[in-house]
mmJSON file of the N, C-alpha and C atoms, coordinates in Angstrom:
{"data_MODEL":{"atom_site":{
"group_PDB":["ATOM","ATOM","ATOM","ATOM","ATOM","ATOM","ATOM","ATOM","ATOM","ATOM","ATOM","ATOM","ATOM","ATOM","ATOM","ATOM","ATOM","ATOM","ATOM","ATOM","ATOM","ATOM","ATOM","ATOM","ATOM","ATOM","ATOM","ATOM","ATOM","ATOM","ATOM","ATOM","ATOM","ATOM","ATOM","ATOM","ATOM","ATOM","ATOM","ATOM","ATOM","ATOM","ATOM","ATOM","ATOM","ATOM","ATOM","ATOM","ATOM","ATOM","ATOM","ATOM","ATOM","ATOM","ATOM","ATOM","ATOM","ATOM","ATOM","ATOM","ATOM","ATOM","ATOM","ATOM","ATOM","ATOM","ATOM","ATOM","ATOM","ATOM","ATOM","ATOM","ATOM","ATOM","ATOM","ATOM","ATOM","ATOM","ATOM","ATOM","ATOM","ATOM","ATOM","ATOM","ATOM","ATOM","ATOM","ATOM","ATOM","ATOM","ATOM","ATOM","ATOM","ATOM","ATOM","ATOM","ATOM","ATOM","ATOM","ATOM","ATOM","ATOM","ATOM","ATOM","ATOM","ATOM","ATOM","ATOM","ATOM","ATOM","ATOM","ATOM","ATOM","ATOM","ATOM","ATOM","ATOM","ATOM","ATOM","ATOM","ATOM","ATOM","ATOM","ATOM","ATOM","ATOM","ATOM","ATOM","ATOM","ATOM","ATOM","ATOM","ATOM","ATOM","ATOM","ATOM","ATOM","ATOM","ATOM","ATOM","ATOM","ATOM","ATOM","ATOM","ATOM","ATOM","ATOM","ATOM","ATOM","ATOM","ATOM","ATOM","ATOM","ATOM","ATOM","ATOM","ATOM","ATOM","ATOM","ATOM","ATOM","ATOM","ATOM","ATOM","ATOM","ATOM","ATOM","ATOM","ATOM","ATOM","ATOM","ATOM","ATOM","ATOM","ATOM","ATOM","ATOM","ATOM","ATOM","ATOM","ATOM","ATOM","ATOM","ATOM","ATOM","ATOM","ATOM","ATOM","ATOM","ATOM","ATOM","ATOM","ATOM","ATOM","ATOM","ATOM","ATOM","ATOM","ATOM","ATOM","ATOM","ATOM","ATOM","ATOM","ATOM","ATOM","ATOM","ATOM","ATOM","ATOM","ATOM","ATOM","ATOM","ATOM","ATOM","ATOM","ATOM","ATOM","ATOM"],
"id":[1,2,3,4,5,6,7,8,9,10,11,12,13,14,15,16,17,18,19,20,21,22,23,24,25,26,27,28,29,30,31,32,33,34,35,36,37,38,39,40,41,42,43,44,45,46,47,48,49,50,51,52,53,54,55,56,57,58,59,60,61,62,63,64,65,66,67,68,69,70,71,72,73,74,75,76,77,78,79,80,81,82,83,84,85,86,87,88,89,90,91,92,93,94,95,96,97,98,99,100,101,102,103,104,105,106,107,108,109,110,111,112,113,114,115,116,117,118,119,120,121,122,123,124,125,126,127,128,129,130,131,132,133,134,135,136,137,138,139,140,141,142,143,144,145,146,147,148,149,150,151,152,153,154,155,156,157,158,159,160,161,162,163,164,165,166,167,168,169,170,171,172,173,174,175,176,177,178,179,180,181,182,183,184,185,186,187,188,189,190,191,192,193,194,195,196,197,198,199,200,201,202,203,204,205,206,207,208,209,210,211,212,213,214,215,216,217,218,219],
"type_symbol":["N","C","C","N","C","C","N","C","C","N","C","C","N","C","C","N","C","C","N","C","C","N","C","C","N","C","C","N","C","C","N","C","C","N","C","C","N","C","C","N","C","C","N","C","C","N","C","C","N","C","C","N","C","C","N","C","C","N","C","C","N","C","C","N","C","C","N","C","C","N","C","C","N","C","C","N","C","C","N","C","C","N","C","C","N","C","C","N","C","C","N","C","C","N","C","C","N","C","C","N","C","C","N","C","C","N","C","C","N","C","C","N","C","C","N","C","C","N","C","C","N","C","C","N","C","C","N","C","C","N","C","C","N","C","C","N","C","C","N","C","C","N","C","C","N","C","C","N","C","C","N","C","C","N","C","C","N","C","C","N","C","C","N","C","C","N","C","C","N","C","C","N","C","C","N","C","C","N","C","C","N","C","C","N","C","C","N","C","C","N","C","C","N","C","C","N","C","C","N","C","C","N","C","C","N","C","C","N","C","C","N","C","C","N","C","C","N","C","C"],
"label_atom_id":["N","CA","C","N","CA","C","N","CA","C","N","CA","C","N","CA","C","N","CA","C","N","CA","C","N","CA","C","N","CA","C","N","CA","C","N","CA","C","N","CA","C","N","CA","C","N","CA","C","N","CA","C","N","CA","C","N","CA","C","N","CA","C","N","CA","C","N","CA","C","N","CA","C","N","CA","C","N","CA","C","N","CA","C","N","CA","C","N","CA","C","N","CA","C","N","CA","C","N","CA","C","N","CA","C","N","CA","C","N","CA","C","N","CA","C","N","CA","C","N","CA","C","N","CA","C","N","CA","C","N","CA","C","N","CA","C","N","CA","C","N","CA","C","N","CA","C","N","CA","C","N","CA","C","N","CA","C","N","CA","C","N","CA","C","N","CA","C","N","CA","C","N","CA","C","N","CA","C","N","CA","C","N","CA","C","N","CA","C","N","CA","C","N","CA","C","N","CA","C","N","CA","C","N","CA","C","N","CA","C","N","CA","C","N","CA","C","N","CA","C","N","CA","C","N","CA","C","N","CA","C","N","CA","C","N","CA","C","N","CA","C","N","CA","C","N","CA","C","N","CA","C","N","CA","C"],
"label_alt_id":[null,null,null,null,null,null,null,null,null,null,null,null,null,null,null,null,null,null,null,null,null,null,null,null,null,null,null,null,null,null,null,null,null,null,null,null,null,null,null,null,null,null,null,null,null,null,null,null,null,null,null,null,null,null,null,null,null,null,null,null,null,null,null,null,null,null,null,null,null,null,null,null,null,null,null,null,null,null,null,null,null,null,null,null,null,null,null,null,null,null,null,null,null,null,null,null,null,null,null,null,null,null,null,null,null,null,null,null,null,null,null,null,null,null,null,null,null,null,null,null,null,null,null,null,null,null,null,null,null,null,null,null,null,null,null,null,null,null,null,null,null,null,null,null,null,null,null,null,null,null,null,null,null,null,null,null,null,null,null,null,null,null,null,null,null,null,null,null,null,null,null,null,null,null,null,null,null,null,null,null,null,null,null,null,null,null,null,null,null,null,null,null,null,null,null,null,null,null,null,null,null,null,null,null,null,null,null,null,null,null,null,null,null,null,null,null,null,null,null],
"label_comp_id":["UNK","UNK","UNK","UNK","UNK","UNK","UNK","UNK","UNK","UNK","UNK","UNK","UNK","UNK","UNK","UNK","UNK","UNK","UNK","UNK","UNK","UNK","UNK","UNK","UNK","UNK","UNK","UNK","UNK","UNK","UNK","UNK","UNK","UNK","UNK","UNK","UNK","UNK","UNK","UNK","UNK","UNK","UNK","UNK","UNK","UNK","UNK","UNK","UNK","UNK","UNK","UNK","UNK","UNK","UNK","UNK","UNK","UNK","UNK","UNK","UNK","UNK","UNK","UNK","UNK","UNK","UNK","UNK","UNK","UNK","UNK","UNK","UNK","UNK","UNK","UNK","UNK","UNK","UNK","UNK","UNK","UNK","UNK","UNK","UNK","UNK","UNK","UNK","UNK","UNK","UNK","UNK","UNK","UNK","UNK","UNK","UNK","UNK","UNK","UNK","UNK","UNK","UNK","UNK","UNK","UNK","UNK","UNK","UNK","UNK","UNK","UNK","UNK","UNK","UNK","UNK","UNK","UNK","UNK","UNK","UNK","UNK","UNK","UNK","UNK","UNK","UNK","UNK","UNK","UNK","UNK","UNK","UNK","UNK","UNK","UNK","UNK","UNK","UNK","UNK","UNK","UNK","UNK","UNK","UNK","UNK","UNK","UNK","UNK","UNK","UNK","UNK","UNK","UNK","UNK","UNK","UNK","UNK","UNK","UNK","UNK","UNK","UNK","UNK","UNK","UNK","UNK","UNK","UNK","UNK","UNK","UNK","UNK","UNK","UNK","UNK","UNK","UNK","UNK","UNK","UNK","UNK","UNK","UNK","UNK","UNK","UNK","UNK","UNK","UNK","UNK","UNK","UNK","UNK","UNK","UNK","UNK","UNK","UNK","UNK","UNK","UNK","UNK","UNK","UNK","UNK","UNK","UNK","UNK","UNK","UNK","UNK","UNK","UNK","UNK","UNK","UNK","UNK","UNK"],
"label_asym_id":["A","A","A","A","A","A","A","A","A","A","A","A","A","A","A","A","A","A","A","A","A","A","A","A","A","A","A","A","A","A","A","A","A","A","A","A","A","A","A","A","A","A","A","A","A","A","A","A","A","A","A","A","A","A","A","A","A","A","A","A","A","A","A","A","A","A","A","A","A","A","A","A","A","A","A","A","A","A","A","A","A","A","A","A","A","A","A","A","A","A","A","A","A","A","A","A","A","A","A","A","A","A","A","A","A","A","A","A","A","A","A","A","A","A","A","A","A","A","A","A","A","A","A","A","A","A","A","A","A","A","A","A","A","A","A","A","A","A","A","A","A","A","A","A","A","A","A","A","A","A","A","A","A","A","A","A","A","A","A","A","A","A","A","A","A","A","A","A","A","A","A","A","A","A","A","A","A","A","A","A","A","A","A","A","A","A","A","A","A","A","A","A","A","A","A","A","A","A","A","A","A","A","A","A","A","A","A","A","A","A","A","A","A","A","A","A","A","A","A"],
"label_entity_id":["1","1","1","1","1","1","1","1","1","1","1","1","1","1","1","1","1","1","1","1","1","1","1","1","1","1","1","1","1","1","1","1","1","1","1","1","1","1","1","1","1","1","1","1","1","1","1","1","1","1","1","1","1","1","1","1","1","1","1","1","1","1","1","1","1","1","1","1","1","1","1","1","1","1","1","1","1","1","1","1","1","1","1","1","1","1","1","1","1","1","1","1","1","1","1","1","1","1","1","1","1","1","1","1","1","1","1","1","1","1","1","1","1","1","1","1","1","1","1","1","1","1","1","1","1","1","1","1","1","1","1","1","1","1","1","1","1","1","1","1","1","1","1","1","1","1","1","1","1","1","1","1","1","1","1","1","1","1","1","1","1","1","1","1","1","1","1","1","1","1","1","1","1","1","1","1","1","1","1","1","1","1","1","1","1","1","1","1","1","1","1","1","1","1","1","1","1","1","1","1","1","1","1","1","1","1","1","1","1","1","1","1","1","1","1","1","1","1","1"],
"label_seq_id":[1,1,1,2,2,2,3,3,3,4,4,4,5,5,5,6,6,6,7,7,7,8,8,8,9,9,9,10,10,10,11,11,11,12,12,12,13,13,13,14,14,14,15,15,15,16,16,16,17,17,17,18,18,18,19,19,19,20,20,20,21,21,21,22,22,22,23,23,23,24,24,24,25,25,25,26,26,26,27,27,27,28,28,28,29,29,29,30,30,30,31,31,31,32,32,32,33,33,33,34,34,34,35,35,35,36,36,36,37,37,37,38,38,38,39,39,39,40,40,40,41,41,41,42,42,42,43,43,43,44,44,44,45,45,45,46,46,46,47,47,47,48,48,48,49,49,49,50,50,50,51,51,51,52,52,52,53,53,53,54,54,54,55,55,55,56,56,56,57,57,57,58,58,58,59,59,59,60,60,60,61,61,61,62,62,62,63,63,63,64,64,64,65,65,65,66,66,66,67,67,67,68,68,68,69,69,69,70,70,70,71,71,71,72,72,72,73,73,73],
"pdbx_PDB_ins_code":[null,null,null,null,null,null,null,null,null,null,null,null,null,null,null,null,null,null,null,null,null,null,null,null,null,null,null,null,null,null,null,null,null,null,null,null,null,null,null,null,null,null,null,null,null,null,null,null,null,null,null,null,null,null,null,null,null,null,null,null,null,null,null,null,null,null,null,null,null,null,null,null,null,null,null,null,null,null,null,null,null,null,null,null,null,null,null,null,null,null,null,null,null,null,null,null,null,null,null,null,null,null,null,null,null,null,null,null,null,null,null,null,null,null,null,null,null,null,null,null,null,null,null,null,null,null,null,null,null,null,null,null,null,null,null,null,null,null,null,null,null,null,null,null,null,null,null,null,null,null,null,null,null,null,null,null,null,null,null,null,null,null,null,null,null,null,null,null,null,null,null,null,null,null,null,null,null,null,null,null,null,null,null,null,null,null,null,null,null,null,null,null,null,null,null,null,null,null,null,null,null,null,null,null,null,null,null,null,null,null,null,null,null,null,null,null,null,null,null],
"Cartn_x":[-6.846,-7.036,-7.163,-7.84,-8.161,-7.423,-6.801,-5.773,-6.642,-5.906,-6.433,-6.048,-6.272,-5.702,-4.333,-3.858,-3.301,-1.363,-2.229,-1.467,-1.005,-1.819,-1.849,-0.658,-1.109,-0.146,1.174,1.282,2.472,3.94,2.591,3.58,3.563,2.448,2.417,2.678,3.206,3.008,1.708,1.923,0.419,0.197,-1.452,-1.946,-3.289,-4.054,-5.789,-6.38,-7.449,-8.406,-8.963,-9.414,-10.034,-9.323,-7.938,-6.844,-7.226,-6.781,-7.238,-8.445,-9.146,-10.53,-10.495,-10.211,-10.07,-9.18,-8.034,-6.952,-7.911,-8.613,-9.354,-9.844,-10.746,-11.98,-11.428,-10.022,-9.88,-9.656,-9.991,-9.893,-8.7,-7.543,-5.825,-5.438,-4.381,-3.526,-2.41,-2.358,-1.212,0.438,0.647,1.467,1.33,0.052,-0.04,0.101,0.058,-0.25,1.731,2.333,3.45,4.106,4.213,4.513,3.884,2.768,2.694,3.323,3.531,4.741,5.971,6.578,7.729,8.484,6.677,7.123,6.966,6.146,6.274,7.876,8.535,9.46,11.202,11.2,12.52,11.928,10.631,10.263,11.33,12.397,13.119,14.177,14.365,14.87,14.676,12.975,12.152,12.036,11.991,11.95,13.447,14.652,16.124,15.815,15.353,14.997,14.164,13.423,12.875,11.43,11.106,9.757,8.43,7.548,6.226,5.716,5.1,4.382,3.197,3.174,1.726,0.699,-0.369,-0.903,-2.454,-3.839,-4.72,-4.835,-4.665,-4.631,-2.991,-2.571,-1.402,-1.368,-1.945,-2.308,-2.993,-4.049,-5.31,-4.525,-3.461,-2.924,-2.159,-1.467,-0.371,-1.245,-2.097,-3.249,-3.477,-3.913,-4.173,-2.85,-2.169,-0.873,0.291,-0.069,0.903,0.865,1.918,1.793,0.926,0.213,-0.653,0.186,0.089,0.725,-0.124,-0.511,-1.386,-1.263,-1.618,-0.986,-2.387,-3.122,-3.986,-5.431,-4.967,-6.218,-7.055],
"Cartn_y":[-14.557,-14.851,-13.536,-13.483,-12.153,-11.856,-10.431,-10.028,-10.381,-10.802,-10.875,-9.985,-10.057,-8.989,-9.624,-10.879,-11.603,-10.861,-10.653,-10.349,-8.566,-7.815,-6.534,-6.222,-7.087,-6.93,-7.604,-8.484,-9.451,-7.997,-7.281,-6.528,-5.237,-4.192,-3.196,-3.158,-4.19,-4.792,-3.985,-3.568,-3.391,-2.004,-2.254,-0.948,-1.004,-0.043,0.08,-0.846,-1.274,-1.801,-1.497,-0.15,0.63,0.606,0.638,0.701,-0.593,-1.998,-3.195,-3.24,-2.531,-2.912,-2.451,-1.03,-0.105,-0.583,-1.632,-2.004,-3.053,-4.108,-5.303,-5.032,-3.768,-3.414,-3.28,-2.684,-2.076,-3.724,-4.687,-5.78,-6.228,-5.567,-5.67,-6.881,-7.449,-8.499,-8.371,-9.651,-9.642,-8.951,-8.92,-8.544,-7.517,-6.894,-5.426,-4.576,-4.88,-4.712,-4.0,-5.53,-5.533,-4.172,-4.452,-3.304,-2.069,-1.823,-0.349,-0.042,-0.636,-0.927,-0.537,-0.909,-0.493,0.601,0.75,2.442,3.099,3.04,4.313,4.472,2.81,3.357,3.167,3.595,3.506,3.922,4.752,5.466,5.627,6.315,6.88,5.726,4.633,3.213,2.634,2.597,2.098,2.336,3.726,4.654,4.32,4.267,4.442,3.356,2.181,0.782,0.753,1.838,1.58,1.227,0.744,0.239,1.373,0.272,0.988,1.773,3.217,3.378,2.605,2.931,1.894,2.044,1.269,0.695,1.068,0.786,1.223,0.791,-0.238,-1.18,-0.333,-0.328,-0.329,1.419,1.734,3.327,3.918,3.024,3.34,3.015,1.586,1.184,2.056,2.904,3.619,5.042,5.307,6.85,6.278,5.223,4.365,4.112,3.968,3.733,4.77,5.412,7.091,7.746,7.798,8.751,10.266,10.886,11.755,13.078,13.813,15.254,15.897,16.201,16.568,17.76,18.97,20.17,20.942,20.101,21.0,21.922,21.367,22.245,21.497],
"Cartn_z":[-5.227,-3.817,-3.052,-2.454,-1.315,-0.81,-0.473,0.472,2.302,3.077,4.448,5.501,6.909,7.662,8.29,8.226,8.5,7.194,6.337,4.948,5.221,5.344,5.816,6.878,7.693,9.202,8.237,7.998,7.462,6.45,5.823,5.043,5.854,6.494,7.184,8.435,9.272,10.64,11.676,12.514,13.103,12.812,12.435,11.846,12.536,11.853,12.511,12.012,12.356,11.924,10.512,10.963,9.711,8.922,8.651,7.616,7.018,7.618,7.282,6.301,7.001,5.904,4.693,4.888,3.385,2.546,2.969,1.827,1.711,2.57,1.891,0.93,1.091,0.226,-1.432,-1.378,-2.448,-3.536,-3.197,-4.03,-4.612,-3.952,-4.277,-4.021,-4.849,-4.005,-2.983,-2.343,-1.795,-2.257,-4.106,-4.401,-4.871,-5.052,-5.104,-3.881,-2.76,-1.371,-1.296,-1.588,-1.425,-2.243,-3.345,-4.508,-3.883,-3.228,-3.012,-1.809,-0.991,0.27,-0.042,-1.124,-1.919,-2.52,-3.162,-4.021,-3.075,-1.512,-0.403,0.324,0.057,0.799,-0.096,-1.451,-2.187,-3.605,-3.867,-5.05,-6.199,-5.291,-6.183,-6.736,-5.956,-6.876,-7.629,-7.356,-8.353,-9.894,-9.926,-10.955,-11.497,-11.101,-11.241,-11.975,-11.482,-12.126,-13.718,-13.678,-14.973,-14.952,-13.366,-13.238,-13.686,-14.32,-14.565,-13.516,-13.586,-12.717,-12.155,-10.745,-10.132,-10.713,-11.158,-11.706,-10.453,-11.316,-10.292,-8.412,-8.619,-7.215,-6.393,-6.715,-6.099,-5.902,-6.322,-6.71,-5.219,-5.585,-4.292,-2.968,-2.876,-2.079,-1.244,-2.181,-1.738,-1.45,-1.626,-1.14,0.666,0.581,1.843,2.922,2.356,3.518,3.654,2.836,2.692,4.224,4.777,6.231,5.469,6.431,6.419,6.918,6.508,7.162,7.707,9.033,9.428,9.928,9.415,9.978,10.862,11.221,11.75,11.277,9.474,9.028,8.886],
"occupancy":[1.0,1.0,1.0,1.0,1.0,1.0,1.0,1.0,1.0,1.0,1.0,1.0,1.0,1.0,1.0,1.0,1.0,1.0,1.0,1.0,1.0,1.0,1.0,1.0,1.0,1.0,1.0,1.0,1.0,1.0,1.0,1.0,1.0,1.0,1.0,1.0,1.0,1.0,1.0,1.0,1.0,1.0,1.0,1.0,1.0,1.0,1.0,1.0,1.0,1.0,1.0,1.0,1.0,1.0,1.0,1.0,1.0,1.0,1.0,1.0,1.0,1.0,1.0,1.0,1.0,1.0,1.0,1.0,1.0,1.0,1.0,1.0,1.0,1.0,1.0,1.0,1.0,1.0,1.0,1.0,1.0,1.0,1.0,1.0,1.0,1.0,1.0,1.0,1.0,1.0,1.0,1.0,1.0,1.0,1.0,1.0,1.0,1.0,1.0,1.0,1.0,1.0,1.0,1.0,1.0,1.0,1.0,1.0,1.0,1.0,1.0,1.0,1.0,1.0,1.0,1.0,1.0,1.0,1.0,1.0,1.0,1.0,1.0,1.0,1.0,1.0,1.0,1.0,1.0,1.0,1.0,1.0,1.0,1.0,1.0,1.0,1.0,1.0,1.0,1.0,1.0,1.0,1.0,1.0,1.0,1.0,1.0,1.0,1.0,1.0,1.0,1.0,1.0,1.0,1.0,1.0,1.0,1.0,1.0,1.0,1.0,1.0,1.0,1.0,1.0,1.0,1.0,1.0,1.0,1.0,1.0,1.0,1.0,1.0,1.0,1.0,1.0,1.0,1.0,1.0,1.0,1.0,1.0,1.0,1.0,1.0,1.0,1.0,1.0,1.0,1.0,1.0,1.0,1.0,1.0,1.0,1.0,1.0,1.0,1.0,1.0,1.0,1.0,1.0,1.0,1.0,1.0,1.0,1.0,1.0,1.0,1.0,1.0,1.0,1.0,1.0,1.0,1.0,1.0],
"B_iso_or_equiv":[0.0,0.0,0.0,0.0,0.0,0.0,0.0,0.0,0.0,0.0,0.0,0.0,0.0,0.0,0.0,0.0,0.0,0.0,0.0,0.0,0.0,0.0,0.0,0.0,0.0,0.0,0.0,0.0,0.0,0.0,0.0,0.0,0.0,0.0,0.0,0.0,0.0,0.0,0.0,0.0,0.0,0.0,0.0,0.0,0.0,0.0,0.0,0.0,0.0,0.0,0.0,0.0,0.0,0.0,0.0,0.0,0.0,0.0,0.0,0.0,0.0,0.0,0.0,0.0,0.0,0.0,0.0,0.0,0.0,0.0,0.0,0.0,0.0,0.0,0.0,0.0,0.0,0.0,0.0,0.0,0.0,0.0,0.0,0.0,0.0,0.0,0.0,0.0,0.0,0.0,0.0,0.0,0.0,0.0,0.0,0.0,0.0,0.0,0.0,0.0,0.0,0.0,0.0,0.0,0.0,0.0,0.0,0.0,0.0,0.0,0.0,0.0,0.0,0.0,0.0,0.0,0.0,0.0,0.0,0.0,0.0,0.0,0.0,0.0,0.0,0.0,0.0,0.0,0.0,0.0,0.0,0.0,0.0,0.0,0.0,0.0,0.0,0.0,0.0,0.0,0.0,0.0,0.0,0.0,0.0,0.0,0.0,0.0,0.0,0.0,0.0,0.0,0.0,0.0,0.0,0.0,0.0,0.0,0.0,0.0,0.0,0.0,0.0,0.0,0.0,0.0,0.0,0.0,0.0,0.0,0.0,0.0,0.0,0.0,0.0,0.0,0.0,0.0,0.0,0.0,0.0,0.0,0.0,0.0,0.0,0.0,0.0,0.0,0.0,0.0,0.0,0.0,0.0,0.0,0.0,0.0,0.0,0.0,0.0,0.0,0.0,0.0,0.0,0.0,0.0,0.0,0.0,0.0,0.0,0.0,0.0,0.0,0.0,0.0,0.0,0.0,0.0,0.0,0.0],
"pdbx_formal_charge":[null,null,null,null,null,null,null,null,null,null,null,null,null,null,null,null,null,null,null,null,null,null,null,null,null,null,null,null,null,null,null,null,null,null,null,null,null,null,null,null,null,null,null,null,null,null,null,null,null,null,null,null,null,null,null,null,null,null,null,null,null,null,null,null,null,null,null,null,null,null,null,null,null,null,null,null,null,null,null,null,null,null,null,null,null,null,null,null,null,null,null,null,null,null,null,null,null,null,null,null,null,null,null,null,null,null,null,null,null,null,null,null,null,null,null,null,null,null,null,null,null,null,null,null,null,null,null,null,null,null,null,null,null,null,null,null,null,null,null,null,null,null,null,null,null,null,null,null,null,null,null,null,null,null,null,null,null,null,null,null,null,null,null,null,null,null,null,null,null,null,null,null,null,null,null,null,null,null,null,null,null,null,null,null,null,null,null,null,null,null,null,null,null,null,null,null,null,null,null,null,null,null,null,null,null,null,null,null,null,null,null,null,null,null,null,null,null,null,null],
"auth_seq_id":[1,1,1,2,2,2,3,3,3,4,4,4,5,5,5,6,6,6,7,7,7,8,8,8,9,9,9,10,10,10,11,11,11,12,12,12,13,13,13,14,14,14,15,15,15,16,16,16,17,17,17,18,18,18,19,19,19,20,20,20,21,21,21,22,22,22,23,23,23,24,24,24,25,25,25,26,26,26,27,27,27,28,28,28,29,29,29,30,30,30,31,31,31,32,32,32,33,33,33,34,34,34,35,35,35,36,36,36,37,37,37,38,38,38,39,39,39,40,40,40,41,41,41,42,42,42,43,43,43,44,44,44,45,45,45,46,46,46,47,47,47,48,48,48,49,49,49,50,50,50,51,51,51,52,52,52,53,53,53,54,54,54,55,55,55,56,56,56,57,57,57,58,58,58,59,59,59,60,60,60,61,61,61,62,62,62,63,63,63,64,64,64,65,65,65,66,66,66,67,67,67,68,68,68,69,69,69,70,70,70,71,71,71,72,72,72,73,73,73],
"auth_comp_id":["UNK","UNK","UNK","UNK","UNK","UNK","UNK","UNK","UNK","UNK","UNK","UNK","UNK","UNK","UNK","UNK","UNK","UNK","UNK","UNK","UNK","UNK","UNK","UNK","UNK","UNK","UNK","UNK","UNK","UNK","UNK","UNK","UNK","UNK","UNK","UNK","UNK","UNK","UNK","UNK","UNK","UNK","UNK","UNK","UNK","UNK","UNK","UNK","UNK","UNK","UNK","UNK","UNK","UNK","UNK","UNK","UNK","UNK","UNK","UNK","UNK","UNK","UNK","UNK","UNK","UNK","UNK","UNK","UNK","UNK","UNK","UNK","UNK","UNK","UNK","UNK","UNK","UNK","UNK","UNK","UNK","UNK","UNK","UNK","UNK","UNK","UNK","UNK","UNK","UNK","UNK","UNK","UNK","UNK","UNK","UNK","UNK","UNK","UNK","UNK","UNK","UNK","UNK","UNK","UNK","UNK","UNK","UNK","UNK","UNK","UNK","UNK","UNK","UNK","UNK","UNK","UNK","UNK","UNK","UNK","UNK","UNK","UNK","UNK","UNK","UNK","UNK","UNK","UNK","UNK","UNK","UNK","UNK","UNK","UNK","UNK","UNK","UNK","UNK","UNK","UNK","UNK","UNK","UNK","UNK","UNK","UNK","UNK","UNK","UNK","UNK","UNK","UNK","UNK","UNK","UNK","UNK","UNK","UNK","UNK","UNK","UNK","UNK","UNK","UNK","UNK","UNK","UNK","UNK","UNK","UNK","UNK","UNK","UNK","UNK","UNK","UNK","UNK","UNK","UNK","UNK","UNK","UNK","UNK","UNK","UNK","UNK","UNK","UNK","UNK","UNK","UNK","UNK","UNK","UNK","UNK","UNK","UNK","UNK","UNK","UNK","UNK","UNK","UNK","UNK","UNK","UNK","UNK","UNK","UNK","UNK","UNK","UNK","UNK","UNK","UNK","UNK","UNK","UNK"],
"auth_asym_id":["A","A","A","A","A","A","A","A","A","A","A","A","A","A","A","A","A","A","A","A","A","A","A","A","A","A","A","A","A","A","A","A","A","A","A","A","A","A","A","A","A","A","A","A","A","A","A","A","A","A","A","A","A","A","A","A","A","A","A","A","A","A","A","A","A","A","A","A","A","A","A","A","A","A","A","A","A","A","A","A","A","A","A","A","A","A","A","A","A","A","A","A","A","A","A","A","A","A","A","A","A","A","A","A","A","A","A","A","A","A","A","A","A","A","A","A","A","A","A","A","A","A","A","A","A","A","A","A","A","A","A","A","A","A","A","A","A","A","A","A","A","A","A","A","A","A","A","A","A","A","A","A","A","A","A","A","A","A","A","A","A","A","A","A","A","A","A","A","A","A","A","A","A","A","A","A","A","A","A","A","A","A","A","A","A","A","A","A","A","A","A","A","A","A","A","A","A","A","A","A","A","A","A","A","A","A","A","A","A","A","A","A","A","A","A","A","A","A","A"],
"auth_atom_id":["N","CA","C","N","CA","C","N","CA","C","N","CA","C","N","CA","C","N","CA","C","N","CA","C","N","CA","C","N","CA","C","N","CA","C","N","CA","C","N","CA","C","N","CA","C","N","CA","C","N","CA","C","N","CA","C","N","CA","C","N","CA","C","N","CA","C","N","CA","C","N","CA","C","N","CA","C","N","CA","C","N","CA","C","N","CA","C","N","CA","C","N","CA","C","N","CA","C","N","CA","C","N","CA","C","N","CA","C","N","CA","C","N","CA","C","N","CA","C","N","CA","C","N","CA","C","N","CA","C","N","CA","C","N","CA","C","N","CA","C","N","CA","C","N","CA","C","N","CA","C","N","CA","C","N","CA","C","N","CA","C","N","CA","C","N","CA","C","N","CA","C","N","CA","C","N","CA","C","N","CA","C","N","CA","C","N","CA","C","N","CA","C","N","CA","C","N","CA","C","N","CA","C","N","CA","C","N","CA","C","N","CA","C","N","CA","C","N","CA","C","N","CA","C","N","CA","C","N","CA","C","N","CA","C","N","CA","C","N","CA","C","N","CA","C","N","CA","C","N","CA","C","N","CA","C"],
"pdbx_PDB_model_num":[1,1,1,1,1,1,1,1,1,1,1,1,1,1,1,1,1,1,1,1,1,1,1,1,1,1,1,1,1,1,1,1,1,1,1,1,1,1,1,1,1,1,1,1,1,1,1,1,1,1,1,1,1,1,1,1,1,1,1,1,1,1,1,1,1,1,1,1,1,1,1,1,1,1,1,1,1,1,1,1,1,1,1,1,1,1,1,1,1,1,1,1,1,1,1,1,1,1,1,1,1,1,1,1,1,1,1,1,1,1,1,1,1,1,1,1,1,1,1,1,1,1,1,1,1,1,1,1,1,1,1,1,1,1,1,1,1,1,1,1,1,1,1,1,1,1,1,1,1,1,1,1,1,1,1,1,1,1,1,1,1,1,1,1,1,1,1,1,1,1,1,1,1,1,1,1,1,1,1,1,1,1,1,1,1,1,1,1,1,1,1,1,1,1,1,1,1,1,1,1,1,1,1,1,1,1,1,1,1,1,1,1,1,1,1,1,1,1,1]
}}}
């Protein structure tokens, strides 16, 4: 089933537009969506846990929703 923007907002609450699209595009699910939501915010639990690293979808997911450091260059 298609991730929606409805789904996006649900797990990222309000974001850009453009963000929306680029996670649509990437053909992810809803529970990949979720899972890369996860590893951005308790990595180091995850890992404590034993869990597999992310996987392609969840990969791209997490390049996409990663805060940006923007220093100006």
């Amino acid at each position: 089933m298609a991730i929606t923007r409805g789904d996006v907002v649900a797990v990222l609450g309000s974001v850009d537009d453009a963000l929306v699209a680029e996670i649509i595009a990437t053909g992810a699910s809803l529970s990949e969506l979720r899972e890369a939501f996860a590893w951005l915010n308790s990595e180091e639990a995850l890992m404590n846990e034993g869990r597999p690293l992310p996987g392609t979808h969840v990969a791209a997911l997490i390049d996409l929703i990663e805060p940006q450091d923007d220093f100006g260059l």
